[in-house]
C-alpha positions as CSV (number, residue, x, y, z in Angstrom):
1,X,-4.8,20.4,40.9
2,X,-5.9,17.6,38.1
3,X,-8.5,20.1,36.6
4,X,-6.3,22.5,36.8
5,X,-3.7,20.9,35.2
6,X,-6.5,19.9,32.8
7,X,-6.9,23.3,31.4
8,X,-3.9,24.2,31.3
9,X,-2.7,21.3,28.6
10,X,-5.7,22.4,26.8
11,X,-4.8,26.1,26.3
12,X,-1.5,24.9,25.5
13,X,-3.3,22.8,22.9
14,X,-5.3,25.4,21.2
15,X,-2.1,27.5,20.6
16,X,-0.2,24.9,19.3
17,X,-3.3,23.9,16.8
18,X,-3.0,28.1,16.4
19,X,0.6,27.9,15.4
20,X,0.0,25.1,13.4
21,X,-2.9,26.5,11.4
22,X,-0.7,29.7,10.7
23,X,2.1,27.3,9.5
24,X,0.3,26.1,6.8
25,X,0.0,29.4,5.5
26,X,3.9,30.3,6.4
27,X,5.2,26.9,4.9
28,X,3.0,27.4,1.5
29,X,3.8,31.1,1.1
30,X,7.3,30.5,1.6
31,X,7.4,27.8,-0.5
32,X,5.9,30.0,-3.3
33,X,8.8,32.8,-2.9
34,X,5.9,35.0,-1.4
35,X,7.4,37.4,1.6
36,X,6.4,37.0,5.1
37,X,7.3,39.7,7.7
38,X,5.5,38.2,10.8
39,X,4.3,35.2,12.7
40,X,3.3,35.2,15.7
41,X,1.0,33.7,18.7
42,X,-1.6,35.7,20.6
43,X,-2.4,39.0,19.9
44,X,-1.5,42.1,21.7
45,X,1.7,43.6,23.2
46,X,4.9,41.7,21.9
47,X,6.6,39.6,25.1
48,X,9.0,37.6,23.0
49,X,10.6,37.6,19.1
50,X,12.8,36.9,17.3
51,X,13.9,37.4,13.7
52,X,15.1,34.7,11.5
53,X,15.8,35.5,7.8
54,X,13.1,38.3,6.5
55,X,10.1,37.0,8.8
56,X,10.0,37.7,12.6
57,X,9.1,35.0,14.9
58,X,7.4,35.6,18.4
59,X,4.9,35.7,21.2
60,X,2.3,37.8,21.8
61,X,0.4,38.7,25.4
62,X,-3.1,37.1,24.9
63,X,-3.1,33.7,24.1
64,X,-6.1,33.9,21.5
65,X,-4.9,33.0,18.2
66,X,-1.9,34.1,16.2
67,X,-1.4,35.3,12.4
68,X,1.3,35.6,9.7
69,X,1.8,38.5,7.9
70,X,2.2,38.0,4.1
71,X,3.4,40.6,2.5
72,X,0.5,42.3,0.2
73,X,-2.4,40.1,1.1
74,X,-4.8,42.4,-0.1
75,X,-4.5,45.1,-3.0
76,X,-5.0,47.7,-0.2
77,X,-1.6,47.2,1.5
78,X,1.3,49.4,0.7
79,X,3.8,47.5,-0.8
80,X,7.7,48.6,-0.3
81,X,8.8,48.4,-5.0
82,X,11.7,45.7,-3.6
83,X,8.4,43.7,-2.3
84,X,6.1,44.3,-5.5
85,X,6.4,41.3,-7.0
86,X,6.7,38.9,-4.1
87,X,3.6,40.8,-3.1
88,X,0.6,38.1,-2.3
89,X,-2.0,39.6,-4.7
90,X,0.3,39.6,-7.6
91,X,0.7,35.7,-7.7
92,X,-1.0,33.5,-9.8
93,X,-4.6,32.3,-8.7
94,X,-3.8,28.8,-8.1
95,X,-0.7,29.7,-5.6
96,X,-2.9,32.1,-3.4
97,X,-6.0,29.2,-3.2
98,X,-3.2,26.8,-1.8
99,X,-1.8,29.5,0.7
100,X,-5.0,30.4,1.2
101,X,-6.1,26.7,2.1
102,X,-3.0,26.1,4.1
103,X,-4.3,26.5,7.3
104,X,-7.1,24.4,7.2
105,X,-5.7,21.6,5.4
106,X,-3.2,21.6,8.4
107,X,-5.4,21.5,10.8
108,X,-7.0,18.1,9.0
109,X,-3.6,16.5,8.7
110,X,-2.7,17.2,12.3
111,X,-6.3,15.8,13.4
112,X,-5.8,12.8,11.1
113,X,-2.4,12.1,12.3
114,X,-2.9,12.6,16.1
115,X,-5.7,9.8,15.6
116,X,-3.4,7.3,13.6
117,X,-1.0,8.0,16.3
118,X,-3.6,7.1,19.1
119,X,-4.9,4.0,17.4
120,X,-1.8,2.6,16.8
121,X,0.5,3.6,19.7
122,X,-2.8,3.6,22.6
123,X,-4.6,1.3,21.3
124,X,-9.0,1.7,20.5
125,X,-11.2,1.2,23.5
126,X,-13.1,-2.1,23.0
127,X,-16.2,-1.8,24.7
128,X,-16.9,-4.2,27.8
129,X,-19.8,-5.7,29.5
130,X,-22.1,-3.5,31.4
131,X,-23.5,-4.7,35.1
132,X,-26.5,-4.3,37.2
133,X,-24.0,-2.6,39.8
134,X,-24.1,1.0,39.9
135,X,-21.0,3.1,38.7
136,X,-22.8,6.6,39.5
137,X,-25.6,8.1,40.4
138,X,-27.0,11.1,38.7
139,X,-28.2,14.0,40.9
140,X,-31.3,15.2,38.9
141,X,-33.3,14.7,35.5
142,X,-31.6,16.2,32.8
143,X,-33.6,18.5,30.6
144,X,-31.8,16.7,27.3
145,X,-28.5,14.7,26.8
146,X,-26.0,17.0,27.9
147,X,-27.7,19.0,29.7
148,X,-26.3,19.8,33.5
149,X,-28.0,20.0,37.0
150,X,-29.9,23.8,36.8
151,X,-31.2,24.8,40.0
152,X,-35.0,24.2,39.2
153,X,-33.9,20.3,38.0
154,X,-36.0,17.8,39.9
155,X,-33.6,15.1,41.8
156,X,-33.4,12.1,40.3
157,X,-35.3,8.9,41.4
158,X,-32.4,7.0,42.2
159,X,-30.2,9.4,44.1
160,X,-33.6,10.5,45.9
161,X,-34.2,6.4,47.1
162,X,-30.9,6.7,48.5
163,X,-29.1,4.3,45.6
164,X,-25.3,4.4,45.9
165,X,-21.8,3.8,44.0
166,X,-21.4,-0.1,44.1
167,X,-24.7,-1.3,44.9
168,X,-26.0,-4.0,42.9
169,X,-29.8,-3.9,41.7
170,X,-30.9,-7.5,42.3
171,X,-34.8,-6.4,41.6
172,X,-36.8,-3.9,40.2
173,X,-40.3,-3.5,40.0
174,X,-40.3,-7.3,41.4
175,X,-38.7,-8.5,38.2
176,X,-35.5,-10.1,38.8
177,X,-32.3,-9.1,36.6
178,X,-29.1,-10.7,35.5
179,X,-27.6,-8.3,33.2
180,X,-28.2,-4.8,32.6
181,X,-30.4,-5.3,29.3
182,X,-33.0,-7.0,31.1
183,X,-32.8,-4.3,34.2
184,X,-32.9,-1.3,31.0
185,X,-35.7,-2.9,29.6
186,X,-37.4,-3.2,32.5
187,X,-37.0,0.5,33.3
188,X,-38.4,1.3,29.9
189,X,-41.1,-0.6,30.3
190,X,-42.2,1.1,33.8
191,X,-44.3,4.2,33.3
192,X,-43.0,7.9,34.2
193,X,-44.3,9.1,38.0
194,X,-44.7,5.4,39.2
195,X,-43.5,4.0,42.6
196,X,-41.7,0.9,42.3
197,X,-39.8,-1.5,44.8
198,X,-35.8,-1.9,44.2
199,X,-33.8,-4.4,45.9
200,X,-30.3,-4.0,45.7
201,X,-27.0,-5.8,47.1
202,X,-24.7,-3.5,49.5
203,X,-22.0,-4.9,51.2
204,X,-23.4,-8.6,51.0
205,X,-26.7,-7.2,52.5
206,X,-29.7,-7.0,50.4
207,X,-31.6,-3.4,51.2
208,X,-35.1,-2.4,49.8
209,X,-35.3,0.9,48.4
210,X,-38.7,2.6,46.8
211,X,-38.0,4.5,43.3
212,X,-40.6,6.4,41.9
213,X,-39.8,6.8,38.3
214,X,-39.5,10.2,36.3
215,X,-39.6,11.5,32.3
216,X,-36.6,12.7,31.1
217,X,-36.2,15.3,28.6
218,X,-37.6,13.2,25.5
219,X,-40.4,11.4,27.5
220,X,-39.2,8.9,28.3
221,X,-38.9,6.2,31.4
222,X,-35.4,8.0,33.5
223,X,-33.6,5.9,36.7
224,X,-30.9,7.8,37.3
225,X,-28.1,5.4,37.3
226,X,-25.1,4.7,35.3
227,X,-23.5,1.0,35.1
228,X,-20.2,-0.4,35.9
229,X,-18.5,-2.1,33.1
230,X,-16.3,-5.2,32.6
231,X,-14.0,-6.6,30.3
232,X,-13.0,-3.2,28.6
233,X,-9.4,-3.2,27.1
234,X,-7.8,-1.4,24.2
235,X,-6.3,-3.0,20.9
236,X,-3.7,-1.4,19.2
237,X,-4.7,-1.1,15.6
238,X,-2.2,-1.8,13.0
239,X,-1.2,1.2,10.1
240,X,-4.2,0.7,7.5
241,X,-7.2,0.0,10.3
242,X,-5.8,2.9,12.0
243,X,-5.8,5.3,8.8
244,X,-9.3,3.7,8.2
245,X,-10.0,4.8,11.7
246,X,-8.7,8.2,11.2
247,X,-10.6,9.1,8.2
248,X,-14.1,7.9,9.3
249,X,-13.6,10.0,13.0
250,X,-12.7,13.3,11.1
251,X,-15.5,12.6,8.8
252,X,-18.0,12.1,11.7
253,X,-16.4,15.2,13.2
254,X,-17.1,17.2,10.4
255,X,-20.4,15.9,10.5
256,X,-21.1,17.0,14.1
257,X,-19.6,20.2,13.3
258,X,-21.8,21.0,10.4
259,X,-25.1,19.9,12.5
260,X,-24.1,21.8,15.5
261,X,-23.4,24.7,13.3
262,X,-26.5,24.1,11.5
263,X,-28.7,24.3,14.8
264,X,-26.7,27.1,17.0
265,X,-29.3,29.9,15.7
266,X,-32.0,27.7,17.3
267,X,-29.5,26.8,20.2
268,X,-28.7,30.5,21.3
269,X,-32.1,31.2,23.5
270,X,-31.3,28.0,25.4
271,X,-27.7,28.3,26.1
272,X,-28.4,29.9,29.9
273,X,-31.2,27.5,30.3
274,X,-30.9,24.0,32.2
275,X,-31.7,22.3,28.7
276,X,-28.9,24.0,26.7
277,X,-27.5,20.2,25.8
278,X,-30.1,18.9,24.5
279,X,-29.2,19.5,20.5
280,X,-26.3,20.0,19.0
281,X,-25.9,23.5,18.7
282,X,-26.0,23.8,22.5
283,X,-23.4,22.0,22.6
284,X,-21.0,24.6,21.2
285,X,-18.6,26.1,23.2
286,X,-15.7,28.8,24.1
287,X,-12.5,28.7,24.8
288,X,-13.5,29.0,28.2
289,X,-15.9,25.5,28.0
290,X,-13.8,23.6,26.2
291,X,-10.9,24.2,28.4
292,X,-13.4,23.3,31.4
293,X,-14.3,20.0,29.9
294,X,-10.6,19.2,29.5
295,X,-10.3,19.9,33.5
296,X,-13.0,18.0,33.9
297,X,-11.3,15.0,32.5
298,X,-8.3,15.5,33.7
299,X,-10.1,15.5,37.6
300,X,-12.5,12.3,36.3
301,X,-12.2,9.2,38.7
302,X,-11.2,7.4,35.1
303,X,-8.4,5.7,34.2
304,X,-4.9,7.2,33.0
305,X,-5.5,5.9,29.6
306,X,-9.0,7.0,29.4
307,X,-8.4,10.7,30.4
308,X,-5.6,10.3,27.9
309,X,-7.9,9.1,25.2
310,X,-10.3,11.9,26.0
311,X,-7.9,14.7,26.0
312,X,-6.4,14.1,22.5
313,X,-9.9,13.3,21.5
314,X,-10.5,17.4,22.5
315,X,-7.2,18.4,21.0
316,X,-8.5,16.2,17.7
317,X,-11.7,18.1,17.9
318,X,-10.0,21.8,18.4
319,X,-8.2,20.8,15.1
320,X,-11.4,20.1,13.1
321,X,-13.7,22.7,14.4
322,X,-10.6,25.4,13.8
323,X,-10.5,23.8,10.0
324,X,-14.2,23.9,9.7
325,X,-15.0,27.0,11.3
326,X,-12.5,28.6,8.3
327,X,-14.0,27.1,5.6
328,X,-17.2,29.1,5.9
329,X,-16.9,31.8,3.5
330,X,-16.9,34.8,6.0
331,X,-14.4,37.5,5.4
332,X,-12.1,37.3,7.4
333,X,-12.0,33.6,7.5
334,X,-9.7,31.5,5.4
335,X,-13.2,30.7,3.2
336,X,-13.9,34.3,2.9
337,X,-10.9,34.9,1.3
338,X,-10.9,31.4,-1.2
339,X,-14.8,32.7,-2.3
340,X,-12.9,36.1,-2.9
341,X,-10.7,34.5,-5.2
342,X,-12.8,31.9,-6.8
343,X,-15.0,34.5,-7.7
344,X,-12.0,36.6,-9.5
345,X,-11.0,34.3,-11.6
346,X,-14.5,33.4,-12.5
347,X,-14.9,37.2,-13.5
348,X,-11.7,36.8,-15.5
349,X,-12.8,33.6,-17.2
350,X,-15.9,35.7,-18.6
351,X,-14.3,38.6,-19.6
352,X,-11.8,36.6,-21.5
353,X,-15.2,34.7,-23.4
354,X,-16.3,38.0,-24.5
355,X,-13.2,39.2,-25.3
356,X,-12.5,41.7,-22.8
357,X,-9.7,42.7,-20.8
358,X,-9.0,40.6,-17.1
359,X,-10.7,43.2,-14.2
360,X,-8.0,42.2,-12.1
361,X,-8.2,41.3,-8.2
362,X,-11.5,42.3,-6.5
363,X,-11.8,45.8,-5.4
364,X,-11.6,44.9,-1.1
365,X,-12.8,48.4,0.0
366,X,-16.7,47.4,-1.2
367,X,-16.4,44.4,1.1
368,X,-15.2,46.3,4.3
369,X,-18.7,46.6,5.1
370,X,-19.4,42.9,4.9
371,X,-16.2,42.1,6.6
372,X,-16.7,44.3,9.7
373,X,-20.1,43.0,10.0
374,X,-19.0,39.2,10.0
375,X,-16.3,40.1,12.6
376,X,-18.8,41.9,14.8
377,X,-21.0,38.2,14.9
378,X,-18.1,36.4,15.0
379,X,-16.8,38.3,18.3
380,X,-20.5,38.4,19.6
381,X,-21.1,35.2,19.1
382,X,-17.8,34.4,21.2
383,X,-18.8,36.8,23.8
384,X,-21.8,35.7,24.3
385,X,-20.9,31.6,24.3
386,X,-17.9,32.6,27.4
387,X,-20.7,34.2,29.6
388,X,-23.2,30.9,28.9
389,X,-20.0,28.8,29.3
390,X,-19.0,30.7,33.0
391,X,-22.8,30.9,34.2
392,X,-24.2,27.9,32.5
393,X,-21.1,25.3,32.1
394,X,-21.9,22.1,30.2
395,X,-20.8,18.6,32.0
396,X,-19.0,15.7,30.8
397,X,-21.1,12.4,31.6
398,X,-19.5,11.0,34.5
């Protein structure tokens, strides 16, 4: 029921990130006196509208987006004469960039202001303490970070010594250790493949157990254990710390974004392997992953405030992927149509230095071609990131 409950707050998410997205274009176009006939969410059959003023107001059937209609977008829509000149190819450059822009720089603000709200109102996690006591126990060696439990993954060395949830390690390799820096160093400093003797605390009995040590992913020494940590609280931040707080998360978001985008081409022959975590652009997901991972928090054994903390963190990030993903200058992505438009006026600008006539907007029939073949990736792409997300799911550390 948690999980489920999971994904269905973050579907509801996306659309309202959707809605919000295609209300920065509404608001702005509006605002210019521009006409717009339609905004809806999802796509598909109509279930529910409703119209207010000139622009009609509803709910599609599949809950995969949404648009507005502005009236003339493009030169090649028929335009009714009462229409021509609130027509959106008729206005001056510098409204259509900011309509244009609309959406994303939504998206940023809502991103920026759901993280101001969470610094200030739940407070930022202060890290605590960790322990030589076990929180969890992973079930096999990962291929990379990220990366789940395949069928062909080894089991890992602790859960194959029998090492539980709650056991304390008093030894290992004969070394005794206090905290958990002296028993990571001493993992790290045991060679991959060796045997060593654990002694741990379980219920106030010490037990023996024999580890024999593997290589993860990147070589090096792996255990298989995750440690319990104390003293973790959250501080409420005040207004500036949490704006300062805001602006360096989207900006290390953006960051992430860019790198995972940067390394999806290398990413897409691993994404049905067991390794498909281990770099960045593995890491990207569907709709159908991302709504997944939000289940899985939502089902974690964590605390209210953490799965809190980690399901506006996913909302944050659907807000700054759906603003980055439509800056790229793709027809028919915000960025397509901005690169449109810069380039116009750049056309205009050297007509008017030689002393020539303005060409006027861009003839959009010559890029049909380009368009059709950046929604054909686009859609691919999708498709083919649901099937790795349903056959090969990525996992949330737990």
């Amino acid at each position: 029921m948690a999980f489920l409950l999971g994904a269905l707050a973050f579907v509801a998410a996306l659309l309202v990130s959707v809605m919000l997205h295609e209300a920065g274009h509404l608001l702005t176009a509006q605002r210019f006196g521009m006409k717009a006939s339609q905004f809806f969410v999802g796509f598909g059959p109509t279930l529910w509208s409703r119209r207010r003023g000139e622009t009609e107001y509803g709910v599609k059937a599949i809950p995969l987006g949404g648009f507005v209609r502005i009236v003339g977008y493009t030169p090649l829509e028929e335009v009714a004469p009462a229409d021509r000149d609130r027509a959106f190819h008729r206005q001056p450059a510098g409204r259509r960039a900011i309509v244009i822009a609309g959406g994303v720089v939504a998206n940023f603000l809502v991103a920026f202001l759901l993280l101001v709200m969470v610094a200030m109102a739940l407070g930022l996690k202060v890290e605590g303490t960790p322990t030589t006591t076990v929180r969890t126990v992973s079930e096999c060696v990962p291929a990379g970070p990220g990366a789940g439990c395949g069928a062909d993954a080894p089991r890992s060395p602790a859960a194959a010594a029998g090492l539980r949830a709650g056991d304390r390690v008093v030894t290992f390799g004969g070394v005794p250790v206090r905290d958990w820096d002296e028993l990571r160093r001493a993992i790290e400093g045991t060679a991959p493949g060796r045997a060593v003797p654990v002694v741990v605390e379980r219920g106030g009995t010490r037990v023996a157990l024999q580890v024999r040590t593997a290589a993860s992913g990147d070589g090096r020494t792996f255990f298989g254990m995750s440690p319990r940590v104390v003293g973790e609280r959250y501080e409420r931040a005040g207004p500036v710390e949490a704006a300062a707080f805001a602006g360096r998360t989207v900006g290390a978001m953006l960051g992430g974004v860019a790198t995972a985008l940067r390394d999806l081409p290398a990413a897409l022959p691993r994404l049905f392997s067991p390794d498909r975590g281990s770099i960045p652009g593995g890491q990207v997901g569907s709709v159908v992953g991302a709504t997944d991972v939000t289940g899985q928090i939502f089902s974690s054994d964590q605390s209210f405030r953490d799965k809190l903390s980690g399901y506006l963190a996913m909302v944050v990030m659907v807000n700054v992927f759906l603003g980055a993903l439509n800056v790229l200058p793709l027809l028919p992505l915000d960025g397509g149509h901005l690169a449109v438009l810069v380039y116009e006026r750049a056309r205009a600008r050297i007509a008017l230095a030689r002393g020539l006539p303005d060409p006027g907007n861009v003839d959009m029939t010559r890029l049909m071609p380009v368009t059709y073949v950046a929604t054909l990736l686009l859609v691919g792409l999708g498709l083919l990131l649901i099937l790795a997300d349903v056959l090969n799911p990525l996992r949330i550390p737990r």
